[in-house]
LUMSEKOL-718490 format. One record per residue: residue number from 1; residue in one letter; x, y, z of N, C-alpha, C, O in turn. Coordinates in Angstrom, 3 decimals. Layout:
<nodes>
NODE  n  res  nc1  nc2  nc3  cac1  cac2  cac3  cc1  cc2  cc3  oc1  oc2  oc3
NODE  NUM  a  X  Y  Z  X  Y  Z  X  Y  Z  X  Y  Z .
...
</nodes>
This chain:
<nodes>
NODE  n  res  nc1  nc2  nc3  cac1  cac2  cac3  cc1  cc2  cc3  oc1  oc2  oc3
NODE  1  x  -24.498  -10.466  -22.768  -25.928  -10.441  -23.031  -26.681  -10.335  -21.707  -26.243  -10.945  -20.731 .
NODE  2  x  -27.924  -9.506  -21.605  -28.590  -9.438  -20.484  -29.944  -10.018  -20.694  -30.899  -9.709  -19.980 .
NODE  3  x  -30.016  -10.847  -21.665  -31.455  -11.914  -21.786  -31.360  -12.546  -22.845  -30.708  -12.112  -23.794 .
NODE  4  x  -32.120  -13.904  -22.870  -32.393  -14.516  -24.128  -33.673  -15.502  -23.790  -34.318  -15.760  -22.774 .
NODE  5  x  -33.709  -15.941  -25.244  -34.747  -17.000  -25.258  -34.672  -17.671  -24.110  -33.717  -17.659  -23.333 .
NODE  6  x  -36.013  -18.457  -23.959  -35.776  -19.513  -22.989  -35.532  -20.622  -23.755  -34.866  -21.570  -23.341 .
NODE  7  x  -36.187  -20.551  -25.195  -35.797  -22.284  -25.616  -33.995  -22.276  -26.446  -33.399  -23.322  -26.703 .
NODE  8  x  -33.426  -20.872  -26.732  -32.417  -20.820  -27.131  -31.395  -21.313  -25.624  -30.332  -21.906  -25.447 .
NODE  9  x  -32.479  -20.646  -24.732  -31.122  -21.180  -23.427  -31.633  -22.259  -23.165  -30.507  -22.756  -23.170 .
NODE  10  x  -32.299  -23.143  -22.927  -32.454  -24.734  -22.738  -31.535  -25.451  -23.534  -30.990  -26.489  -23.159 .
NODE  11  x  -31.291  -24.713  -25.032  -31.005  -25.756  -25.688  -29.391  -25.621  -25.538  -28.619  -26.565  -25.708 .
NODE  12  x  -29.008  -24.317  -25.198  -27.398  -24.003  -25.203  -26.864  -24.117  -24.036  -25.718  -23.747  -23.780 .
NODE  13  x  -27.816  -24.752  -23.053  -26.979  -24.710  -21.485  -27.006  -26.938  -21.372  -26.572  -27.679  -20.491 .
NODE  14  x  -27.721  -27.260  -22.709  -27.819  -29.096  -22.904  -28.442  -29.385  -22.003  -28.123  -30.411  -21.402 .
NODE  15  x  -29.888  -28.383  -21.425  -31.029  -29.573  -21.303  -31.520  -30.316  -22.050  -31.621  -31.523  -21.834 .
NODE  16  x  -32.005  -29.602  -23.299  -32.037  -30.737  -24.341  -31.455  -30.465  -25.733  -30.989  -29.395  -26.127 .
NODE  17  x  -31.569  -31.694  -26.457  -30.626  -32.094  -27.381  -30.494  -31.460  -28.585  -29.430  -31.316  -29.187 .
NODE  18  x  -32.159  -30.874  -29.133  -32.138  -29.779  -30.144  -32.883  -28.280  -29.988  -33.681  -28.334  -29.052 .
NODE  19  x  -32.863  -27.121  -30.549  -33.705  -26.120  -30.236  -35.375  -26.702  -30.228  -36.271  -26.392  -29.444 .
NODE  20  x  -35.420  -27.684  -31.437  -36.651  -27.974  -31.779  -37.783  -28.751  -30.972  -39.012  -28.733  -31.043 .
NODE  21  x  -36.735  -29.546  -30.055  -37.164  -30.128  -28.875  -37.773  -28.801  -27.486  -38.751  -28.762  -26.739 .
NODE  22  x  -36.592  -27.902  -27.717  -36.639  -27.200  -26.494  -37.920  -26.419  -26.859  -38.720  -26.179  -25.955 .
NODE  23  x  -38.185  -25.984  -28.185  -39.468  -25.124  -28.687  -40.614  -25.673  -28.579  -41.639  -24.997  -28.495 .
NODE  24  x  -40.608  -26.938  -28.566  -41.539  -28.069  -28.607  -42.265  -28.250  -26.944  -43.425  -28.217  -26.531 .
NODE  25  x  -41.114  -28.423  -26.384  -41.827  -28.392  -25.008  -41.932  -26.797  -24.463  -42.258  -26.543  -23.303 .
NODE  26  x  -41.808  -26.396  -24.848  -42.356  -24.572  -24.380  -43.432  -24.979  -25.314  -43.572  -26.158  -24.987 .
NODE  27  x  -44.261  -24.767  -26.245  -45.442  -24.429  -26.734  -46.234  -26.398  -25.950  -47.450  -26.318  -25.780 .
NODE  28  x  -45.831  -27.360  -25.694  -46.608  -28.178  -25.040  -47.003  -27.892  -23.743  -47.687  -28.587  -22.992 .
NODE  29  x  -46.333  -26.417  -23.482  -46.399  -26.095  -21.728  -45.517  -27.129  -20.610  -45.808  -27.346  -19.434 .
NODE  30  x  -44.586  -27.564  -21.241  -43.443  -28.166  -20.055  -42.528  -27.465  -19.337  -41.881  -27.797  -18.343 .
NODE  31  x  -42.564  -25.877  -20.318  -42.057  -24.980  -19.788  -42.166  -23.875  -18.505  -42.858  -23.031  -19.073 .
NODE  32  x  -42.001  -23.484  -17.533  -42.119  -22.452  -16.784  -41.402  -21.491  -16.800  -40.401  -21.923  -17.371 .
NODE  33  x  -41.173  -20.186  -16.495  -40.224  -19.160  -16.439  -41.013  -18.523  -14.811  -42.186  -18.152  -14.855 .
NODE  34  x  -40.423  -18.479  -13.805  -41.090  -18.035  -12.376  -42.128  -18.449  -12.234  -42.982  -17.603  -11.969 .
NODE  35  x  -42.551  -19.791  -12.323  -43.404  -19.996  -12.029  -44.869  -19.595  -12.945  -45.970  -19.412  -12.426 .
NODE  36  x  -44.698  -19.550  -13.776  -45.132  -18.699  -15.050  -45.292  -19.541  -16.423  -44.157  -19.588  -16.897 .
NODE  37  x  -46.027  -20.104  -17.123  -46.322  -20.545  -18.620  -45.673  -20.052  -19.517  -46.102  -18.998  -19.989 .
NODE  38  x  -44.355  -20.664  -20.094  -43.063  -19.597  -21.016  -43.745  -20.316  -22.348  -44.242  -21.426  -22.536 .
NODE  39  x  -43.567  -19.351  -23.034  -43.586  -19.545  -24.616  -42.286  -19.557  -25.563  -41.543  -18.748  -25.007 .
NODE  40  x  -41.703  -19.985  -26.554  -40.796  -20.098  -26.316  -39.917  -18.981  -26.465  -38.752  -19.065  -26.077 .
NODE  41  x  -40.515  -17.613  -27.161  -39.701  -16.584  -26.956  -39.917  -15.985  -25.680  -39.558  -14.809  -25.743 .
NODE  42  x  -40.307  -16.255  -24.657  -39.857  -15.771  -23.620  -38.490  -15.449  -22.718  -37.844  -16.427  -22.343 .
NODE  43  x  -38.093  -14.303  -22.407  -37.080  -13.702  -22.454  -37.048  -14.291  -21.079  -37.976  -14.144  -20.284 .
NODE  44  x  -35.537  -15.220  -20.719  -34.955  -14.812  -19.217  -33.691  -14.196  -18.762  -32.744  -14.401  -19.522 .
NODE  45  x  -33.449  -13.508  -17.736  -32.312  -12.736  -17.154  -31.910  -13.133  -16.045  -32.770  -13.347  -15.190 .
NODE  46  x  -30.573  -13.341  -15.733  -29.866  -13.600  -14.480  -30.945  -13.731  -13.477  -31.909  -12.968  -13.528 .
NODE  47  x  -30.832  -14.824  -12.394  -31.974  -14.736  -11.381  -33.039  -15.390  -11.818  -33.929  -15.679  -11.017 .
NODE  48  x  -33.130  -15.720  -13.098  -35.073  -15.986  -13.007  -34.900  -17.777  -12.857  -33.835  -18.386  -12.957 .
NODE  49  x  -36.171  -18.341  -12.612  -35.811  -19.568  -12.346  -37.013  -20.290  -13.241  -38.173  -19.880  -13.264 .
NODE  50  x  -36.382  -21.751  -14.170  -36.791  -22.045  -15.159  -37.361  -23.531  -14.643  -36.710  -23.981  -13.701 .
NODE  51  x  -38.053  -24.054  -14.930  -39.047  -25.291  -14.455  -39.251  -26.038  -16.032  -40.142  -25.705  -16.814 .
NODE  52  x  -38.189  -27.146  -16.314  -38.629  -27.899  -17.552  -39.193  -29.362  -16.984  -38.738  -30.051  -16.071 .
NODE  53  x  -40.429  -29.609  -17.911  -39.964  -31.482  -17.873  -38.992  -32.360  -19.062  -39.098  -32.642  -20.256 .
NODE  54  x  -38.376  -32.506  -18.375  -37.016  -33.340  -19.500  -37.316  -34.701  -19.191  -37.544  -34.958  -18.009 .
NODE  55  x  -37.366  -35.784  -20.181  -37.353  -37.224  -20.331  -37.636  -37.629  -19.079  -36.810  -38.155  -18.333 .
NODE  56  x  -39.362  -37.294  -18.667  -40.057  -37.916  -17.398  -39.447  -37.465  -16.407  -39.439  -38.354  -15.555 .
NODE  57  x  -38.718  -36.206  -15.905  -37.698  -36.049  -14.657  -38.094  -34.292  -15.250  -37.938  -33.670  -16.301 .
NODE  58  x  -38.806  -33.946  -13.571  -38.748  -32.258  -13.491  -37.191  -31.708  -13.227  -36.327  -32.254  -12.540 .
NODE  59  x  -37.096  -30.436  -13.997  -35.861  -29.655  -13.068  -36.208  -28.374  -12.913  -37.274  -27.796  -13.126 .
NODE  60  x  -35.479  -28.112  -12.631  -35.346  -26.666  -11.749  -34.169  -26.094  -12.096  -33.097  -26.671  -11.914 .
NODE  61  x  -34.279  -24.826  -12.663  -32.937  -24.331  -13.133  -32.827  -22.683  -12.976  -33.485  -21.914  -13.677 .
NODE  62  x  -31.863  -22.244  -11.911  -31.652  -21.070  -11.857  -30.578  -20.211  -13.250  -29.458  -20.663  -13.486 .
NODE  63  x  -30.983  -19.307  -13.833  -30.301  -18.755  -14.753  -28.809  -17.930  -14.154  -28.731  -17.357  -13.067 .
NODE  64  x  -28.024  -18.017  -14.878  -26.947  -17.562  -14.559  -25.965  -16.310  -15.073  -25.374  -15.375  -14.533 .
NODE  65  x  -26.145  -16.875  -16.546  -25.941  -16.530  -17.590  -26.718  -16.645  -18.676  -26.824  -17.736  -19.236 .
NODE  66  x  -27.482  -15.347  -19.201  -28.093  -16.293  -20.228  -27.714  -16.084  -22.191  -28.038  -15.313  -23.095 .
NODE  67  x  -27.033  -17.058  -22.047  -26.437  -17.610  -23.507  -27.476  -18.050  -24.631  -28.684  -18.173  -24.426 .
NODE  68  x  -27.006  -18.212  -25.526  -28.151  -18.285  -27.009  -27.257  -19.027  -28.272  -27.694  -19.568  -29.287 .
NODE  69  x  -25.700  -18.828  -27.778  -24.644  -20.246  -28.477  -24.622  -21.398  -27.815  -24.814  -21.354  -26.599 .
NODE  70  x  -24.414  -22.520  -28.386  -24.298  -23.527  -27.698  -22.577  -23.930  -27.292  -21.659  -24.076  -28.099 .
NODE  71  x  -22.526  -24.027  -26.005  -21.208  -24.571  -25.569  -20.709  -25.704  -24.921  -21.540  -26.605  -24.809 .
NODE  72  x  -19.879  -25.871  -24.578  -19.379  -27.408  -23.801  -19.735  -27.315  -23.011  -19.846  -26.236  -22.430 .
NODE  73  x  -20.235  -28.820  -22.421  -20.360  -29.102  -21.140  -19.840  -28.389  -19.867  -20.663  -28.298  -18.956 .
NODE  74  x  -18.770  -27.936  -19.682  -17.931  -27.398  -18.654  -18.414  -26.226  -18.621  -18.732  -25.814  -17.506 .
NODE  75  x  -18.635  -25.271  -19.869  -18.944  -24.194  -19.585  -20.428  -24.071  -19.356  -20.701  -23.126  -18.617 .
NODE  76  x  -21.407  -24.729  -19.762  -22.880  -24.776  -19.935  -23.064  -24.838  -18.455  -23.948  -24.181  -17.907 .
NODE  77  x  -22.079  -25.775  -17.659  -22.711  -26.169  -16.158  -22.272  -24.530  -15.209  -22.536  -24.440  -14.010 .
NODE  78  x  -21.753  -23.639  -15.805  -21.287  -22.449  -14.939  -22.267  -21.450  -15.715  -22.139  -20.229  -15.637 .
NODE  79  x  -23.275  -22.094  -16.485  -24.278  -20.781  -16.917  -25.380  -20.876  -16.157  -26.104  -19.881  -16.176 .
NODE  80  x  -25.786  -21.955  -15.366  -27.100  -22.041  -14.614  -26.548  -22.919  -13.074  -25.577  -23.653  -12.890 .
NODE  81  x  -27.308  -22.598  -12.428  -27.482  -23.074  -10.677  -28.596  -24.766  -10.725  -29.747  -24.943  -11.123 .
NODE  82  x  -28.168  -25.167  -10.474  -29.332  -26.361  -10.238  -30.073  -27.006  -9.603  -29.796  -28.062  -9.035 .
NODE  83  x  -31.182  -26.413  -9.620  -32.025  -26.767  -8.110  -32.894  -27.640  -7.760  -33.346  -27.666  -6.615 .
NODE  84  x  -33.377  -28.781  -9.031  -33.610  -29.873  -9.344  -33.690  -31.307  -8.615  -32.797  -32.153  -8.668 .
NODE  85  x  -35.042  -31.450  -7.850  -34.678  -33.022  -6.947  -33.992  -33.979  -7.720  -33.928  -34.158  -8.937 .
NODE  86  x  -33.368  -34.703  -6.509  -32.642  -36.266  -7.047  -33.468  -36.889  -8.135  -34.688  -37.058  -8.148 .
NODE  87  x  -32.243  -37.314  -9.381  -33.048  -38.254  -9.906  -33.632  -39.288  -9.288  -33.038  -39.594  -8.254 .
NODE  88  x  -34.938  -40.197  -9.626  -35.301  -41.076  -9.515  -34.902  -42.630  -9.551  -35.089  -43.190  -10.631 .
NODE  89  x  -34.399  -43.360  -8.548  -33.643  -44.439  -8.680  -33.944  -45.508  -9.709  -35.156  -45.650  -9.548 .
NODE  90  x  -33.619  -46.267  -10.576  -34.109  -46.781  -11.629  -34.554  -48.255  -10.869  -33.699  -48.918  -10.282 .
NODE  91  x  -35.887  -48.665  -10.939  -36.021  -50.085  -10.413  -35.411  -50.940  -11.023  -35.337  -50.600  -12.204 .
NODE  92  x  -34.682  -52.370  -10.742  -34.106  -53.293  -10.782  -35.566  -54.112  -11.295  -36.673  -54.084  -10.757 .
NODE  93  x  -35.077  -54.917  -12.664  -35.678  -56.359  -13.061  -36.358  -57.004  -12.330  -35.343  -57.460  -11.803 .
NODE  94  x  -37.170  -57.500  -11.769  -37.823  -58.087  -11.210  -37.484  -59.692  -10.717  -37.270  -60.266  -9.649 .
NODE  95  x  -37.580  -60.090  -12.317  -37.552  -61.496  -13.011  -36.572  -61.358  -14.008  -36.699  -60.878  -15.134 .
NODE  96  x  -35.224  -62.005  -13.271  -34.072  -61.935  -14.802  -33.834  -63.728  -14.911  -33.541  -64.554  -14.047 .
NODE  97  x  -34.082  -63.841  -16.233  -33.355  -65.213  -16.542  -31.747  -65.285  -16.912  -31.401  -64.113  -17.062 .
NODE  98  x  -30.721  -66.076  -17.105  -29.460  -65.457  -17.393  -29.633  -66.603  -18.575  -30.443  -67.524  -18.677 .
NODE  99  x  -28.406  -66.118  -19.535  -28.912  -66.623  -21.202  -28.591  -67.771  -20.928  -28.299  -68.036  -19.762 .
NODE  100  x  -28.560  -68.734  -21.900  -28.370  -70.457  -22.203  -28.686  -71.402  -21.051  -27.939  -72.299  -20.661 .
NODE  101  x  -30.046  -71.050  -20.485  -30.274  -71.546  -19.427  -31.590  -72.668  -20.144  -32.315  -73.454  -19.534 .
NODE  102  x  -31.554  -72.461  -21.173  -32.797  -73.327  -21.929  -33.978  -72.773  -21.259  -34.152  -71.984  -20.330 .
NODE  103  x  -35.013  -73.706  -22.338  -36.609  -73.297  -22.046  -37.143  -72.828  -20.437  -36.521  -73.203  -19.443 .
NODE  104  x  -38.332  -71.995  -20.349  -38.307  -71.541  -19.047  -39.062  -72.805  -18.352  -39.478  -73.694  -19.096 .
NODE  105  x  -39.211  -72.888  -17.238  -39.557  -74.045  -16.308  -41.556  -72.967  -16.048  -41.794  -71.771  -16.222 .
NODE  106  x  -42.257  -73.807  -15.722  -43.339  -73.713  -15.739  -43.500  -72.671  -14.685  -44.271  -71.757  -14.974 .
NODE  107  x  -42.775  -72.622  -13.227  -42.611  -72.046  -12.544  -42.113  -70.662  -13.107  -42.671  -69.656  -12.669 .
NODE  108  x  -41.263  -70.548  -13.898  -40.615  -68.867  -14.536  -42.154  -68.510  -15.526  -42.429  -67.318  -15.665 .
NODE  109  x  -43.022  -69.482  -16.124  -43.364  -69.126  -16.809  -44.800  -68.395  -16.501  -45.501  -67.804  -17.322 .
NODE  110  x  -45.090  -68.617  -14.912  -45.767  -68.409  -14.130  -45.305  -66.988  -13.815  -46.026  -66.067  -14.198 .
NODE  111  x  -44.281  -66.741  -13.218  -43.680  -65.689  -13.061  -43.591  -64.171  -13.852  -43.785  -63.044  -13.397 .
NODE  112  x  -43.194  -64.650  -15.313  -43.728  -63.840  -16.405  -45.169  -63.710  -16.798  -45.501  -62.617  -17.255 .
NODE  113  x  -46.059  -64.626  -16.697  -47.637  -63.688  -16.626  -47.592  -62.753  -15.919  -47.789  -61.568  -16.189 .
NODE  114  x  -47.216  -63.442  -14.571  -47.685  -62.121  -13.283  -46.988  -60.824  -13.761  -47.737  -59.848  -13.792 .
NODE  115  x  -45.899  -60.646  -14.084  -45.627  -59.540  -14.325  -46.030  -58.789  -15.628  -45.778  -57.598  -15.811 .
NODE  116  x  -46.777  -59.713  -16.654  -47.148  -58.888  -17.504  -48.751  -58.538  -17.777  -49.221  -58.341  -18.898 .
NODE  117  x  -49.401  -58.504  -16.690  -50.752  -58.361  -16.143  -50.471  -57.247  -15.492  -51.340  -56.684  -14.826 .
</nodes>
């Protein structure tokens, strides 16, 4: 094949989980195709470079291949280039209590306002 959808290839290279998702964010405009506003039949070909937002985290995705079946993992990662900054490090708990430690002490309970202000 020398083109396909963009939301058929989002969804067959497992950026995301259903077509309906991938159609969903092309008509919400999460989509790009070059830098460009994709709809979701917008056609891409080898070379073009795709800009989704997936679950709060931008990527960047060079086309490789562009597919319209969905395949395994192994093969999905040899259909596109990935050009995508580091994920975002997940912050650590703040305030952890550990279980059967009984009621919180006035001091923890102090602790939990502040953080939920």
């Amino acid at each position: 094949m020398e083109s396909a959808r963009v939301d058929q290839w989002l969804w067959a290279v497992r950026i995301f989980k259903t077509r309906t998702e991938a159609t969903d964010a092309c008509r919400g405009g999460h989509v790009t195709v070059n830098d460009t506003a994709a709809k979701a039949a917008t056609r891409v070909r080898p070379g073009d470079r795709v800009a989704a937002h997936v679950q709060g985290r931008d990527r960047v995705l060079e086309v490789v291949d562009p597919i319209v079946k969905r395949v395994g993992a192994a093969e999905a990662g040899t259909c596109l280039l990935d050009h995508s900054p580091p994920a975002p490090r997940r912050a650590e708990a703040p305030f952890l209590r550990t279980r059967g430690t009984g009621r919180p002490t006035k001091r923890d309970r102090r602790q939990l306002d502040r953080l939920r202000r």
